[in-house]
C-alpha positions as YAML, in Angstrom:
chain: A
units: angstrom
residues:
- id: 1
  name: UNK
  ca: [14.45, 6.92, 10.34]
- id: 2
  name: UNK
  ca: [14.79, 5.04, 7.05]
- id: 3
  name: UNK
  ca: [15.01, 7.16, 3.51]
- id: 4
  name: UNK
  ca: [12.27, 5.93, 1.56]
- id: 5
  name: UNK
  ca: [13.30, 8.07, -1.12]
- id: 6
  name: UNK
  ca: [16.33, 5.57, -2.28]
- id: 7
  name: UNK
  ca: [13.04, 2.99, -3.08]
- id: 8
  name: UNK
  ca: [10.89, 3.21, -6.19]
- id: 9
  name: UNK
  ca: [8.14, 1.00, -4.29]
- id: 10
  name: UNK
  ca: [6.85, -0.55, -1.22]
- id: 11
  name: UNK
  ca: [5.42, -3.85, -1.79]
- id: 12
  name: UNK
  ca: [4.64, -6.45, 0.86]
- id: 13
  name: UNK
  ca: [3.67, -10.05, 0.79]
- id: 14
  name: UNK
  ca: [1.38, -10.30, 3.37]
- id: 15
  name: UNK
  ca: [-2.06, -9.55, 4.62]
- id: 16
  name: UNK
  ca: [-4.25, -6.60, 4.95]
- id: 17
  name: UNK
  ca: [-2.27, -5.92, 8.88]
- id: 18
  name: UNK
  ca: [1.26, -5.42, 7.26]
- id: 19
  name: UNK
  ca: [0.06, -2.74, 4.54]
- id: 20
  name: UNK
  ca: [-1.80, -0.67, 7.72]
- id: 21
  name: UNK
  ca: [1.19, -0.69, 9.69]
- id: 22
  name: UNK
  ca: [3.32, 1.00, 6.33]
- id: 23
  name: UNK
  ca: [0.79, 2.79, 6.24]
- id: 24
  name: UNK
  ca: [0.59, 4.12, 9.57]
- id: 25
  name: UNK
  ca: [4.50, 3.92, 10.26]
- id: 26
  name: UNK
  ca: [4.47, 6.43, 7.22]
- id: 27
  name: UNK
  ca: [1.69, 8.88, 8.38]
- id: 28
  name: UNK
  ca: [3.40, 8.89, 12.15]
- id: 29
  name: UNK
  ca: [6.68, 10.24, 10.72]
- id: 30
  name: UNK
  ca: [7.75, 13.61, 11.11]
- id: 31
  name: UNK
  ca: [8.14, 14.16, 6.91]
- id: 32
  name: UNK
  ca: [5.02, 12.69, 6.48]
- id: 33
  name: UNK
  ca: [3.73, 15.19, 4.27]
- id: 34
  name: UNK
  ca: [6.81, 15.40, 2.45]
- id: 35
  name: UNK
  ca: [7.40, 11.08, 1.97]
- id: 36
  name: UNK
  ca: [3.45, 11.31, 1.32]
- id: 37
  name: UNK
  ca: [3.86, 14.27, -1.59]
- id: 38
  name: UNK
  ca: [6.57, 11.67, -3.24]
- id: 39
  name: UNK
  ca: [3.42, 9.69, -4.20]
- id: 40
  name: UNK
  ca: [6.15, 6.18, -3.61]
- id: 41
  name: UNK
  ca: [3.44, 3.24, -4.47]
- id: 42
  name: UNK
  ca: [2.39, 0.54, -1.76]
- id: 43
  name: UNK
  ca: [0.67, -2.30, -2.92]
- id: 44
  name: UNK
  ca: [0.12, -5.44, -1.17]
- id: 45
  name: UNK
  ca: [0.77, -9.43, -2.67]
- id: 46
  name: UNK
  ca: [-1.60, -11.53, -0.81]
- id: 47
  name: UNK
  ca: [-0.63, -13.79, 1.47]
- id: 48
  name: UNK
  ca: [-2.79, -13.21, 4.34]
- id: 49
  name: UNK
  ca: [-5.91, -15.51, 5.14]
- id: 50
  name: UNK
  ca: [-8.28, -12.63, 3.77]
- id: 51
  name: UNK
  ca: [-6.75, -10.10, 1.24]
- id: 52
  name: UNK
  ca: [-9.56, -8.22, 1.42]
- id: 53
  name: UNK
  ca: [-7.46, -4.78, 0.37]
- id: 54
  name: UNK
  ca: [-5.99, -6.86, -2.57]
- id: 55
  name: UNK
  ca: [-9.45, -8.29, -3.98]
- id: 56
  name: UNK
  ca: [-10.82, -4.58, -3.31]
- id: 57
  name: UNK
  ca: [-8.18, -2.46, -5.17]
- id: 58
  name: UNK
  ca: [-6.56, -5.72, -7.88]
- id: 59
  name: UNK
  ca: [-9.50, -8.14, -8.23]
- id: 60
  name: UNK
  ca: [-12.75, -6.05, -8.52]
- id: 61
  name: UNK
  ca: [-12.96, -8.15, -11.52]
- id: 62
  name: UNK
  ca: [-14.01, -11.14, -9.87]
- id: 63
  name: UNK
  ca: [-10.92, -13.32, -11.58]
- id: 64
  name: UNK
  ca: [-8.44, -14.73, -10.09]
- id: 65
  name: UNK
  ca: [-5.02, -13.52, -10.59]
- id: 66
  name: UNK
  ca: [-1.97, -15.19, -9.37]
- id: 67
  name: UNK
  ca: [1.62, -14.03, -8.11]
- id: 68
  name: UNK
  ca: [3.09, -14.00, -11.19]
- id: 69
  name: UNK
  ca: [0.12, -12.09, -12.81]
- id: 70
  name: UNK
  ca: [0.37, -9.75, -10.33]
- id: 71
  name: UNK
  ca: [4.30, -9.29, -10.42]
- id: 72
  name: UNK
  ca: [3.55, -8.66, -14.08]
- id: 73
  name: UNK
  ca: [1.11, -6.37, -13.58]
- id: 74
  name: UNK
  ca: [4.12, -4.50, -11.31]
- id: 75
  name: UNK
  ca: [6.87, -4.67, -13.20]
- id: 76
  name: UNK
  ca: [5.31, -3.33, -16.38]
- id: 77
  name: UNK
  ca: [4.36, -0.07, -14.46]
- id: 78
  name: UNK
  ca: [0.56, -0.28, -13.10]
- id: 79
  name: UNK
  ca: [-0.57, 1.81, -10.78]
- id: 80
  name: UNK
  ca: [-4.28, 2.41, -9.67]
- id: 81
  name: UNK
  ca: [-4.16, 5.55, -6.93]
- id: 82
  name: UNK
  ca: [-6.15, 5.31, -3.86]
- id: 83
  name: UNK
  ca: [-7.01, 7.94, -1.54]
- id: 84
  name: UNK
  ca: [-6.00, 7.91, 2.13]
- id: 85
  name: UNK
  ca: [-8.05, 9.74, 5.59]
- id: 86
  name: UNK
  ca: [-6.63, 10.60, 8.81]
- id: 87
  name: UNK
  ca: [-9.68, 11.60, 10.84]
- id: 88
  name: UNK
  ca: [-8.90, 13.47, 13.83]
- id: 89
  name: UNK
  ca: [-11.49, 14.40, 17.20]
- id: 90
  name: UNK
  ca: [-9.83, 16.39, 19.69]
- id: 91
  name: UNK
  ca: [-6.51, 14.73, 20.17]
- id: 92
  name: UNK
  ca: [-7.30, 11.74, 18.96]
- id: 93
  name: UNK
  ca: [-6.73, 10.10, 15.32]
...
């Protein structure tokens, strides 16, 4: 199991499929709730064929912001939080 704690951020250049798999690889871990009370950021840079997580939680704007915007936007310390669900029936999530 890898120590997220020696990382200040997870950031992946992708599409919406690579942040759900963090996401879930995170939430499937035994210190979940402990890796999850770190609040560690995760934000996505689009490079998928969609980005529809990007233009919902970077671009509600409208404008267009490119990758060095955005890596701007990162390395001068923005954050917007986002909540996360598990929903569980039965044994099922």
């Amino acid at each position: 199991m890898h120590d997220l704690l020696s990382y200040h951020a997870i950031l992946t250049c992708s599409g919406d499929g690579v942040i759900h798999e963090i996401i879930n690889s995170i939430l499937n871990r035994p210190d979940k709730e402990f890796i999850l009370a770190q609040n560690i950021p995760i934000g996505p840079l689009p490079a998928g064929s969609g980005n529809g997580l990007f233009s919902s939680i970077c671009a509600s704007s409208g404008e267009k912001i490119s990758l060095a915007g955005i890596l701007k936007i990162i390395c001068a310390g923005f954050i917007k939080k986002a909540d996360l669900i598990e929903v569980r029936l039965e044994n099922e999530r």
